[in-house]
C-alpha positions in Angstrom: 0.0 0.0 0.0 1.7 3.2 -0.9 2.0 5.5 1.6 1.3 9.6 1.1 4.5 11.2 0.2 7.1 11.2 3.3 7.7 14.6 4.9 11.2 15.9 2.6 14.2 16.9 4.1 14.2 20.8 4.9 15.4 22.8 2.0 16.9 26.1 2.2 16.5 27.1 -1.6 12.0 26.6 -0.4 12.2 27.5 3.2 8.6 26.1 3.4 7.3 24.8 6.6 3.7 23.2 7.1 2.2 22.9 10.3 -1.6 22.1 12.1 -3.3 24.8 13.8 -6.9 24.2 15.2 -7.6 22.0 12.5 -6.0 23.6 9.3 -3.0 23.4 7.8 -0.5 26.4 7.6 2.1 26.4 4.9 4.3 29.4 5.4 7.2 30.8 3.6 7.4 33.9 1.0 4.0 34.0 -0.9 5.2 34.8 -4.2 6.8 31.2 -4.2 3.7 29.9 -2.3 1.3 31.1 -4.8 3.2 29.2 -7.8 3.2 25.7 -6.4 0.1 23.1 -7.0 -1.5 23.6 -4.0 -5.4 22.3 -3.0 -8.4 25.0 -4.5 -9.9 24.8 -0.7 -6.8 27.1 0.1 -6.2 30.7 0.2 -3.3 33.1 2.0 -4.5 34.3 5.2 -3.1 38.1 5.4 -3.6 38.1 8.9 -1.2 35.1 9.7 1.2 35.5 6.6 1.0 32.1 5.5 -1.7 29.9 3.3 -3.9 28.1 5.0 -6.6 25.4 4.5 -8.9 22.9 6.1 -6.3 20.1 7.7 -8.3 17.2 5.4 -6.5 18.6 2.1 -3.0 17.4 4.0 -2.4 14.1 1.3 -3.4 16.0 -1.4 -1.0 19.2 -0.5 1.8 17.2 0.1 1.5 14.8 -3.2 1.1 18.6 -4.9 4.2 19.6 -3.1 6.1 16.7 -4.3 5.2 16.8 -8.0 6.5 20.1 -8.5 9.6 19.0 -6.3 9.7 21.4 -3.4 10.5 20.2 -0.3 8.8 21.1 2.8 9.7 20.9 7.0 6.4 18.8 7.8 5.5 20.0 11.4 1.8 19.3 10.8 1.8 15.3 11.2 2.2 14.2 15.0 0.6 11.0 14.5 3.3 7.9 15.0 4.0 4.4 12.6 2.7 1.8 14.5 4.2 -2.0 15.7 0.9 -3.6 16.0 0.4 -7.4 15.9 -3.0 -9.2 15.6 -3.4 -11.6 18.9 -7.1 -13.1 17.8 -7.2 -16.5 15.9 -10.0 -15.1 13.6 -9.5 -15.0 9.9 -10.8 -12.7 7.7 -13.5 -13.5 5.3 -13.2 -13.6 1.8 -15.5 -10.4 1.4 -13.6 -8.9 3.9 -10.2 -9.5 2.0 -11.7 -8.5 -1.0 -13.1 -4.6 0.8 -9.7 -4.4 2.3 -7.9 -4.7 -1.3 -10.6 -2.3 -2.4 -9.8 0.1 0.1 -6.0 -0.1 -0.2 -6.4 0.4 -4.2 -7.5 3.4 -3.6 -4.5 4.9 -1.5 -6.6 4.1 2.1 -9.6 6.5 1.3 -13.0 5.1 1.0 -16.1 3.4 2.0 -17.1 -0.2 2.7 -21.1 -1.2 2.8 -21.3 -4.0 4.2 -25.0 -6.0 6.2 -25.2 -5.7 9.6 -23.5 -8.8 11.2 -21.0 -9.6 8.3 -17.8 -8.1 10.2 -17.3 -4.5 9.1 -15.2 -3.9 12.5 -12.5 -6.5 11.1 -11.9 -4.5 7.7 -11.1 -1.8 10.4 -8.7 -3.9 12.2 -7.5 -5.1 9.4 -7.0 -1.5 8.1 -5.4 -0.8 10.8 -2.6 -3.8 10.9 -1.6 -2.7 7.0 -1.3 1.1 7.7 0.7 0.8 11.5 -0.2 4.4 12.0 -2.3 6.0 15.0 -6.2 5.4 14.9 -9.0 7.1 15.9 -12.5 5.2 15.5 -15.8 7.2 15.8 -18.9 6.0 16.9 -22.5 7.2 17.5 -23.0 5.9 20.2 -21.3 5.0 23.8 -22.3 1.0 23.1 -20.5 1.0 19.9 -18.2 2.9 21.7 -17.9 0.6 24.6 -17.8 -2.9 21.9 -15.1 -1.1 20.0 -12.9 -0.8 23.0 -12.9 -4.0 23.9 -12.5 -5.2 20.1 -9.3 -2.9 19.7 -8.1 -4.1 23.3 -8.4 -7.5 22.6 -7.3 -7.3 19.0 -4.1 -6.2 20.1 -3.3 -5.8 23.6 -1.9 -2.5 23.6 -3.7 0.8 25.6 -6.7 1.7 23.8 -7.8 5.5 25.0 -11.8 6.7 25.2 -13.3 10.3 24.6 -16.6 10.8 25.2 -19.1 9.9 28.5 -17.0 11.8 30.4 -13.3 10.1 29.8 -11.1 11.9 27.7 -7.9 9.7 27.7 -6.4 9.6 24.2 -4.1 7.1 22.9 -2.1 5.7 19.8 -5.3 3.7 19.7 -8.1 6.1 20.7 -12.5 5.6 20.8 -14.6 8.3 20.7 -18.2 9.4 19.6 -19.0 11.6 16.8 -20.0 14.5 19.3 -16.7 14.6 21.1 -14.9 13.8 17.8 -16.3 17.1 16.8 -15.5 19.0 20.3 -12.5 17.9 19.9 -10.8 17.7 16.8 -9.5 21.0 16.5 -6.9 20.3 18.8 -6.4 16.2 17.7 -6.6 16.7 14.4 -3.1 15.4 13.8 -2.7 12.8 16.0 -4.0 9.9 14.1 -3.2 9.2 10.6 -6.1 6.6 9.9 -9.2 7.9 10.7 -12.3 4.7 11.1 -15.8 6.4 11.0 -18.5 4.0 11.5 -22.1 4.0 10.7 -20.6 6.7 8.3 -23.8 7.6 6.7 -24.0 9.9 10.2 -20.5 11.8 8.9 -22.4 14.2 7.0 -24.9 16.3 9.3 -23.4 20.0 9.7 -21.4 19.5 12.7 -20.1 16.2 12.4 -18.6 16.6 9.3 -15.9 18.4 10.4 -14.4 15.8 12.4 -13.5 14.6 9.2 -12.8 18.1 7.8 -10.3 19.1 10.6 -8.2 16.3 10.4 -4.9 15.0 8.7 -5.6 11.6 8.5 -4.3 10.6 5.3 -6.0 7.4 5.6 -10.1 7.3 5.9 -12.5 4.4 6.0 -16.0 4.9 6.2 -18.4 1.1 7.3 -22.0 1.0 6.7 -24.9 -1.3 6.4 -27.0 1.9 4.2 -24.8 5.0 3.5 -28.0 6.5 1.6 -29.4 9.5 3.1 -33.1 10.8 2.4 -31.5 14.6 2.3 -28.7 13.2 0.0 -26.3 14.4 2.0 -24.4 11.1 1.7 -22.9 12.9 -1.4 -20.2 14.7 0.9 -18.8 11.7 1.8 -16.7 11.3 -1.4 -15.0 14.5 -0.6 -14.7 13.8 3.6 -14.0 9.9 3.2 -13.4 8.7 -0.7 -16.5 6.8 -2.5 -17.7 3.2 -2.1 -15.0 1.1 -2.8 -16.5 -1.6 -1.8 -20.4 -3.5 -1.4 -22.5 -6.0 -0.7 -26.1 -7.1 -0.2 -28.0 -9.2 2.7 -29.2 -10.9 0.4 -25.7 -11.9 -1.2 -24.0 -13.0 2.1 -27.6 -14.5 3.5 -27.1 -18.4 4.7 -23.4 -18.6 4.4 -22.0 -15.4 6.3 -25.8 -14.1 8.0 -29.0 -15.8 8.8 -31.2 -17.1 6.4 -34.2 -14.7 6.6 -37.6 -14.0 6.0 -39.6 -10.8 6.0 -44.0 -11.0 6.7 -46.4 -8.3 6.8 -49.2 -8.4 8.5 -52.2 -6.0 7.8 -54.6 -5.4 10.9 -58.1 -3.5 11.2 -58.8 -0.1 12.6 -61.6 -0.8 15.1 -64.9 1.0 13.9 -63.7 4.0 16.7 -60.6 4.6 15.4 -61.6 4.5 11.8 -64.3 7.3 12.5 -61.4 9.3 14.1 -59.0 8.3 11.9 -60.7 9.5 8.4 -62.0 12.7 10.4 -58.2 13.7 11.1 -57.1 12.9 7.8 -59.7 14.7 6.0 -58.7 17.7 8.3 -55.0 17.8 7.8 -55.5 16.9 4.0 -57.3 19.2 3.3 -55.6 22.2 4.7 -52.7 20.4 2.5 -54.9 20.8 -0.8 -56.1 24.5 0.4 -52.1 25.6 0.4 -51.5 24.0 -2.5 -48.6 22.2 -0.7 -46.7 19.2 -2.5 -45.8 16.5 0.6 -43.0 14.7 -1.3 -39.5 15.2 0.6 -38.2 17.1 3.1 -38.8 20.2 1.9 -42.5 19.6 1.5 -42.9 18.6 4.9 -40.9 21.2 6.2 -43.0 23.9 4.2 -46.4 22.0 5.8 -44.6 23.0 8.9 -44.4 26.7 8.3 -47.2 27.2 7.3 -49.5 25.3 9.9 -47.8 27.6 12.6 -49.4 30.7 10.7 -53.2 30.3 11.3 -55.6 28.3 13.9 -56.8 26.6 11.2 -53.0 25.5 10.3 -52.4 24.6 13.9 -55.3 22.4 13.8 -54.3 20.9 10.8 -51.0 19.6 12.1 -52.6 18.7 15.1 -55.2 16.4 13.5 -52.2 15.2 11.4 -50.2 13.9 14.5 -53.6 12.6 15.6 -54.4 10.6 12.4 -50.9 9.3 12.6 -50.8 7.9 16.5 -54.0 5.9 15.7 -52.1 4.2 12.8 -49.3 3.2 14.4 -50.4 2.9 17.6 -53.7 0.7 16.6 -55.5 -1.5 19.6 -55.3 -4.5 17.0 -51.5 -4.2 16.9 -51.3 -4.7 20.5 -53.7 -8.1 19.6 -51.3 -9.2 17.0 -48.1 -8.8 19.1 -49.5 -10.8 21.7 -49.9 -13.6 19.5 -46.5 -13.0 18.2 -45.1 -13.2 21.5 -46.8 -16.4 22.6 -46.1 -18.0 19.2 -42.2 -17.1 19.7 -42.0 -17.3 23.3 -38.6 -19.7 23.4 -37.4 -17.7 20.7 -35.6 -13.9 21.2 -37.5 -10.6 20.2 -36.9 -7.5 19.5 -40.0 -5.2 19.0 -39.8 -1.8 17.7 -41.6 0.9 17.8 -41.9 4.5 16.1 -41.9 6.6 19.6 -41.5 6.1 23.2 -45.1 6.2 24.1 -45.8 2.8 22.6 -42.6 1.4 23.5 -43.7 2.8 27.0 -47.2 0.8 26.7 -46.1 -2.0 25.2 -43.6 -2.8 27.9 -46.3 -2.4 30.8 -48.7 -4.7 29.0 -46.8 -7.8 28.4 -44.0 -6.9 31.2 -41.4 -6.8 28.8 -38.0 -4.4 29.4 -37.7 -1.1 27.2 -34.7 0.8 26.4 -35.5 4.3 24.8 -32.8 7.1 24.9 -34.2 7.9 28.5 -32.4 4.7 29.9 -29.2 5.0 31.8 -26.2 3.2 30.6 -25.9 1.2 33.5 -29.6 -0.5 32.9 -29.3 -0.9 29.2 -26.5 -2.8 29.6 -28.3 -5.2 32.4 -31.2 -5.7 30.0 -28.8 -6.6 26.9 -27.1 -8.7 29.3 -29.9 -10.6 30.5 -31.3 -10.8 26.6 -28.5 -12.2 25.3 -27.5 -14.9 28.4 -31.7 -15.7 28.0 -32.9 -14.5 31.2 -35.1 -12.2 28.7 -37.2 -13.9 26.3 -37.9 -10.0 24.8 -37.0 -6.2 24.7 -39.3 -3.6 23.5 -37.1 0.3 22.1 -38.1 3.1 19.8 -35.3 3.7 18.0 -32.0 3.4 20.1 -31.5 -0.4 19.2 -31.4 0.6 15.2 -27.6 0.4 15.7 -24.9 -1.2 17.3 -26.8 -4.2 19.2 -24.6 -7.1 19.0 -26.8 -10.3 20.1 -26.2 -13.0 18.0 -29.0 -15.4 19.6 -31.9 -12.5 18.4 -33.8 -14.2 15.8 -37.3 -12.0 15.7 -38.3 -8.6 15.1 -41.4 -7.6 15.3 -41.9 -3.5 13.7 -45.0 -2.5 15.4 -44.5 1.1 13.8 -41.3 3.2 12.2 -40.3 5.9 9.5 -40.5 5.5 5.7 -36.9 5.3 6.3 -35.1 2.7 4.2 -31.9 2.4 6.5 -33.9 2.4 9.2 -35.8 -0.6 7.9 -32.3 -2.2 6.8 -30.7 -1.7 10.0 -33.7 -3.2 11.9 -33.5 -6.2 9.7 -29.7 -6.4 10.6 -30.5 -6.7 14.4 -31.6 -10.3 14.1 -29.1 -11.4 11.7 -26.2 -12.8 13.5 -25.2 -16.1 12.1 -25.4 -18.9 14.7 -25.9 -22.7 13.6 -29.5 -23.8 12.0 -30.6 -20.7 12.8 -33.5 -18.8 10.8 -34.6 -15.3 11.7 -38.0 -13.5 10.8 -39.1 -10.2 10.3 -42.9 -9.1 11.4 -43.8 -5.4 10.3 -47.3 -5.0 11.5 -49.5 -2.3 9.5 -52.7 -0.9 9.8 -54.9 -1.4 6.7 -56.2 1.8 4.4 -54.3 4.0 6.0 -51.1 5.8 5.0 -48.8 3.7 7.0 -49.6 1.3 3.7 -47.4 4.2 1.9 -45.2 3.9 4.4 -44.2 0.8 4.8 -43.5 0.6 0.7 -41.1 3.1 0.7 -39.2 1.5 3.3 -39.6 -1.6 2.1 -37.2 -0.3 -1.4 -34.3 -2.5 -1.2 -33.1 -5.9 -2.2 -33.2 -7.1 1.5 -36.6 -7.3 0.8 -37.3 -8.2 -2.8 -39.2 -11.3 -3.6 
């Protein structure tokens, strides 16, 4: 794997020096000679400082500029160190995992790997990080992910592995942290790690978190995802913060060799006569303050717009209002509660997962059948007892809104049941993913329960557009 160009010897003819400062890059010298050279567009000279300056990501590109128009340069910027790492597990890679790393390294350590839930995307990371030997930083959403990918790195290689985030700010050669404290503090860490592992990428591009990838060095970038798509296509920025898909592949491409074999039900329930009545009257409210604004629902934008415009009159106010109503009694349906409850008897040696749009219903759902939730609201210390006691089998079932979506490792779950969530494809994916840890003769299922002639019907299509679920 060829590494970005060394740091040259100092040269007195250039006199150049390039150093980090709060996450950009400063190249000074005399600007005359500066402004000749092949240097990145994303740069300009900064009167104030009397050098040129640009965001720290461009460093690889600067210095390969630097080097094909042979200048030299003192390279005070990088402060990250070559590594001596050695892998202690007895735990081959894959062939698909082989095949993402080669990917990755043929295109100079920049790029993306999509890859299902469950089929090992944390050891193309390891992997990455054995070939490159340089400092690594791994972001995370969330303290679980954080928490599994310390004790993967630890174990991996049995050398200090540093935390930031929860509290703990401890960084190391080997460092953890979560996309919020990346971006608290990556002005001042930027250089330290020359291989940069963001996982669950697809959260990279939001306005703030992108510049944990923006305000670093790191030559080297891997993004791992199960669904880098965004529905406000932001996912586009990740060619410029990461590199593009180098490599992918589907659930249903790995299925029964690498994951579970699968299958996917719907089951359509009835709207008692009650919540029909209220149902169609709330509809035929908010629709029709839709029609009378001439408003077009389709994306962001259109719902955003609805938005607006509802908080400008009563009548808009009572629009959204019977819109949030309509919605609750099709997700939230009495005979959803029925059907679960069969669900639950007819898998009761197996292990659920039930999902749910909101807390509320999570909320119910737990008091009804006595099953443990975990929303955003639970403490550390308790979700980890009630993962604990799901996967040992103490717990049959756990009920969560939307938490669970990522970075639940229990191989033994084999059922999910989606009493209600978003039009959200990843989300849909990533649900999926939850229950398909491979484990001998095992075969998961996925319930998504729906309420007939209603727009949850809509819904559940648009979610339902990927090959996961085809056929």
């Amino acid at each position: 794997m060829k590494s970005p160009p060394p740091p040259a010897p100092t040269c007195a003819a250039a006199g150049l020096t390039l150093r980090f400062h709060r996450g950009t890059l400063e190249l000074r010298g005399e600007r005359t000679q500066i402004e000749e050279l092949s240097l990145p567009t994303a740069g300009k000279w900064d009167a104030r400082s009397a050098c040129w300056r640009c965001p720290a990501c461009h460093y690889a590109d600067l210095l390969r500029g630097l080097h094909r128009d042979g200048v030299t340069v003192t390279d005070q910027a990088r402060a990250y160190q070559t590594l001596n790492l050695a892998y202690l597990l007895n735990r081959e890679p894959r062939d698909y995992q082989r095949e993402a790393l080669a990917a990755w390294r043929a295109a100079k350590g920049r790029g993306t790997v999509v890859l299902p839930t469950g089929a090992g995307k944390s050891l193309v990371a390891v992997q990455a990080l054995l070939v490159t030997q340089r400092s690594g930083l791994i972001v995370a959403p969330t303290l679980e992910l954080v928490r599994q990918w310390y004790e993967l790195l630890s174990s991996s290689f049995g050398v200090p592995v540093g935390v930031i985030g929860g509290g703990e700010y401890n960084p190391q050669e080997l460092t953890v942290t979560t996309y919020d404290s990346a971006y608290l503090h990556v002005e001042q860490l930027g250089n330290r790690f020359g291989l940069v592992v963001f996982d669950e990428v697809h959260h990279l591009p939001s306005a703030s978190y992108r510049t944990a990838a923006q305000l670093s060095l790191a030559p080297y970038r891997l993004g791992l995802t199960a669904t880098p798509e965004r529905q406000d296509g932001l996912d586009q920025v990740l060619d410029e913060l990461i590199g593009p898909v180098v490599y992918q592949r589907e659930i249903t491409e790995l299925s029964g060799e690498y994951l579970a074999d699968y299958d996917t039900r719907r089951i359509s329930v009835e709207l008692s006569e009650e919540e029909r009545a209220e149902y169609d009257e709330a509809r035929a409210i908010y629709l029709g303050f839709v029609r009378s604004q001439g408003l077009r629902l389709g994306g962001a934008s259109g719902w955003n717009e609805f938005v607006r415009r509802a908080s400008r009159s009563e009548e808009g106010r009572r629009a959204f209002a019977a819109y949030r109503r309509q919605r609750t009694l099709a997700v939230a349906a009495r005979s959803k509660l029925e059907s679960l409850e069969e669900l639950l008897f007819l898998h009761r040696r197996d292990r659920v997962i039930i999902f749910t749009l909101d807390n509320a219903t999570a909320y119910a759902i737990s008091r009804r059948f006595l099953v443990p939730v975990i929303t955003h609201q639970t403490r550390m210390r308790e979700r980890i007892a009630v993962l604990s006691a799901f996967a040992s089998g103490e717990l049959g079932a756990v009920v969560t809104s939307k938490v669970l979506n990522e970075g639940v490792d229990v191989p033994d779950a084999n059922v999910a049941v989606v009493v209600s969530g978003t039009g959200s494809v990843r989300e849909h994916v990533q649900r999926l993913g939850r229950i398909l840890r491979p484990k001998d003769g095992k075969r998961a299922v996925l319930y998504e329960l729906i309420s007939r002639n209603t727009a949850e019907t809509q819904t559940s299509e648009r979610r339902r557009e990927h090959t996961a679920y085809k056929g």
